[in-house]
N, C-alpha and C positions, 0 to 999 in steps of 0.2 A: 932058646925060647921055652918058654914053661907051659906044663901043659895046658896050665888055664888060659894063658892067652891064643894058646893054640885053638882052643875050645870054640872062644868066641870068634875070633876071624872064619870058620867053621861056617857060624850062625850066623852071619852077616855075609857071608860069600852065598849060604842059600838062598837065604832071604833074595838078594840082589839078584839072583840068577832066577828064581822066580817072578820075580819083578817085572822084567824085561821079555819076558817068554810070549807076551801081546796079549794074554788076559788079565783082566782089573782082576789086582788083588782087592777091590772094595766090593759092593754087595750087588751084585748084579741088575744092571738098567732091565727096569720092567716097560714091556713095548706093551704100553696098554691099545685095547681094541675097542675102538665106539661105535656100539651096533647104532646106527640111526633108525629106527622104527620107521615101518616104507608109511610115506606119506597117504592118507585115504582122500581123495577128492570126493566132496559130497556134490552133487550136481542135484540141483532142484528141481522139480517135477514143473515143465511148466503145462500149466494151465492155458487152453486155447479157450476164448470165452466165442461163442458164433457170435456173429455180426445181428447183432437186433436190426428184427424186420418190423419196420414201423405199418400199418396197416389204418391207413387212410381211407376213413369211410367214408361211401361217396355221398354227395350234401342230402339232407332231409331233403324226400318229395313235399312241397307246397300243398297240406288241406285242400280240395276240393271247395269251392264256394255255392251257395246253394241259397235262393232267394225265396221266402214262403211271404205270399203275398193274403194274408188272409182278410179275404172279402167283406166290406163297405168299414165300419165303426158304429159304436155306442150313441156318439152325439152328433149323427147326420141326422137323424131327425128332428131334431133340435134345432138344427141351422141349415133352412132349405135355402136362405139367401148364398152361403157358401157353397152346398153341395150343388146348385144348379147351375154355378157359377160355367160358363160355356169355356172349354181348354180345346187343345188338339187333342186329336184322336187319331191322326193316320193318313193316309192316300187323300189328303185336302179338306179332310173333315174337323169338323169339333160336336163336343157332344158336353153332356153336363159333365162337373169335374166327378159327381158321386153318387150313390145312391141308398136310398135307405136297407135297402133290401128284403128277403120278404122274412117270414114265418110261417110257423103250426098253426094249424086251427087253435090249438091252446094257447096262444101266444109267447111261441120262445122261437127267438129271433134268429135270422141265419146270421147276423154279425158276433151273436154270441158263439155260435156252431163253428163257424168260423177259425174265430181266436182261440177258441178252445183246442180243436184239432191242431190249428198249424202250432201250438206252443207242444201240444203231444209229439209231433212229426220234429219239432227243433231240439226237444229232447232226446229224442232216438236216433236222430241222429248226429245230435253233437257225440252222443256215446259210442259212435262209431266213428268218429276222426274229423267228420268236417264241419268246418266253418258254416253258419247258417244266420243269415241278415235278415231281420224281417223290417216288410214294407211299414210298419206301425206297431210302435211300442206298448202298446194297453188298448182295452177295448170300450177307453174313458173318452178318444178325441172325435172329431174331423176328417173325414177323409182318411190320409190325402189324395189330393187327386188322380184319376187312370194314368195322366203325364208324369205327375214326379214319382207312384208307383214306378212307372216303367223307366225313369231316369235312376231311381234307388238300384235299381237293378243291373243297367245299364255302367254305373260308374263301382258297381260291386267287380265284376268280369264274371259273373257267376257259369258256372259249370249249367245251371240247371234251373229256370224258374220256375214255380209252380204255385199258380194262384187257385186257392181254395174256396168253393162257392157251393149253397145248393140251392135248387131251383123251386120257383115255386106255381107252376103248371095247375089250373085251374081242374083239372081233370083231376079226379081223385084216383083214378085206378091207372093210374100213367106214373110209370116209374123206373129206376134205375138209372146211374151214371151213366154219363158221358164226359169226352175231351176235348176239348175247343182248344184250335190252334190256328193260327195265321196264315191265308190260304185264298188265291195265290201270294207266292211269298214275296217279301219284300227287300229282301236282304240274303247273305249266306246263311245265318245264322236259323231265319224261319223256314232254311227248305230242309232238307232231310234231317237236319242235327234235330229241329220242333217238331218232326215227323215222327222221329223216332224215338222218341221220348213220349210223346202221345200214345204210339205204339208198344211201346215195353212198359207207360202205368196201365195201360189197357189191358193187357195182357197178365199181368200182374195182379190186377182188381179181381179180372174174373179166375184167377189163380186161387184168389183169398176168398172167393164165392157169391163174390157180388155180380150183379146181373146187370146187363150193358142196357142203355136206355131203349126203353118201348116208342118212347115216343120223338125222339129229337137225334138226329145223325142217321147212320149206320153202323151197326158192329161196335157201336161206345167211340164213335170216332165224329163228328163233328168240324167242318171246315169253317171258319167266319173269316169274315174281311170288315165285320163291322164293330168289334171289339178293342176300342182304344188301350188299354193298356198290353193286347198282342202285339195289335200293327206298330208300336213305337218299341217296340223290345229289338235288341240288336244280342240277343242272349239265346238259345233255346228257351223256349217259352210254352207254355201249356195253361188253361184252366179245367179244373176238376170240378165239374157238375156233380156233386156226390150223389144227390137224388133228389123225390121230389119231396117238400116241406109238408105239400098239403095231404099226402099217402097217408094212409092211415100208417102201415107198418114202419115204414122209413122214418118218419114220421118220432115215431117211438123210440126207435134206434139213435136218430141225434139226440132228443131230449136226454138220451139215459148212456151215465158214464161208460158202461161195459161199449155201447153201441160207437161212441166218440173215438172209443183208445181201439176199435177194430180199421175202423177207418183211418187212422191214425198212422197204424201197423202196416196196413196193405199199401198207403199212399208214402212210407219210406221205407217199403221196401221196393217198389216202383224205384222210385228215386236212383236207391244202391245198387239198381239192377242198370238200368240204366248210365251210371259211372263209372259200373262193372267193375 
């Protein structure tokens, strides 16, 4: 055999003995590694929201009702056929439905005195929350009469009546308010609820510096049983005797605005005192 072919069976007996020895003669298998990035869980914040508290208020108190009955009218003089006209009044009685009413020696009239005050008194106290009905719209009509006054009143549920009058007492040096209330009482409403009410404007009046009557009641307190539009009240009920027309000072005092709106002042805050 020559040496060249010696040579190669050489190369090919290595080769093959390489081969077989259990490592790839090719390019070595790459073990790849796959890091997987650790997963991050996001958890979200929750939110607790509190339970809304509903807060139900409890219903509106009902205004207070408050009846100002201010004493006679404009055109009762005028029509003495209607204001004489005879109504009930009370404990089996009747009396006429109305009255002119009086005045000043200067001639200003207590119907005007009257309506003037009670519209001051429904002012001042409309501005203070309650409801207030008057017995008579304008100080232009009629009456009405002591019966449907006292039924106006009556079908209002009023908290509080209060009929405004002043007197007109021939004695010129006799003066000062009083309270007329229904007495003995005729119902629940005229015993102590129109007692006490007479009692705290009384109190009240002479609080605001007015002086109790010299000449009619006790202590500004007065009892009647013969006042038709008291005896038919099924309401607290009171009239306010402001004073007397024919005084000379008193007198002055109604005719003149400052004097009206003091009276005015003193008789609602009676009133709010009184409703407490």
């Amino acid at each position: 055999m020559s040496a060249v072919r010696r040579s190669v069976l050489a190369v090919i007996g290595l080769v093959t003995l390489t081969a077989c020895g259990g490592q790839s003669s090719g390019t070595p298998a790459t073990t790849a590694t796959r890091t997987t990035a650790p997963t991050t869980t996001t958890v979200s914040a929750t939110t607790t929201t509190p339970p809304t508290t509903t807060t139900v208020a409890p219903p509106a108190k009902p205004a207070p009702v408050v009846v100002l009955d201010p004493g006679h009218n404009g055109a009762n003089a005028a029509n003495p056929g209607e204001i004489n006209r005879q109504v009930p009044a009370g404990r089996g009685r009747v009396k006429a439905c109305n009255t002119t009413g009086t005045a000043t020696n200067a001639g200003y009239p207590e119907h005007a005195f009257t309506w003037d005050v009670a519209e001051r008194v429904r002012d001042q106290l409309t501005a203070q929350g309650v409801r207030v009905v008057l017995t008579r719209p304008d100080d232009n009509g009629i009456g009405p009469c002591v019966d449907r006054r006292a039924a106006i009143a009556n079908e209002s549920g009023a908290a509080a009546v209060v009929s405004i009058h002043a007197d007109g007492s021939t004695n010129p040096s006799a003066h000062g308010f009083h309270l007329a209330y229904s007495a003995p009482p005729l119902n629940e409403a005229q015993g102590e609820p129109s007692t006490r009410l007479a009692t705290t404007m009384r109190d009240t009046l002479v609080a605001k510096g007015f002086a109790t009557s010299t000449y009619i009641g006790s202590s500004g307190l007065s009892p009647r049983d013969d006042l038709g539009g008291l005896n038919l009240s099924e309401r607290p009920a009171v009239l306010v005797e402001c004073g007397n027309m024919r005084n000379a000072t008193e007198a002055a005092a109604f005719s003149d605005q400052a004097g009206r709106q003091s009276y005015a002042t003193a008789i609602t805050a009676g009133i709010l005192a009184y409703l407490g």
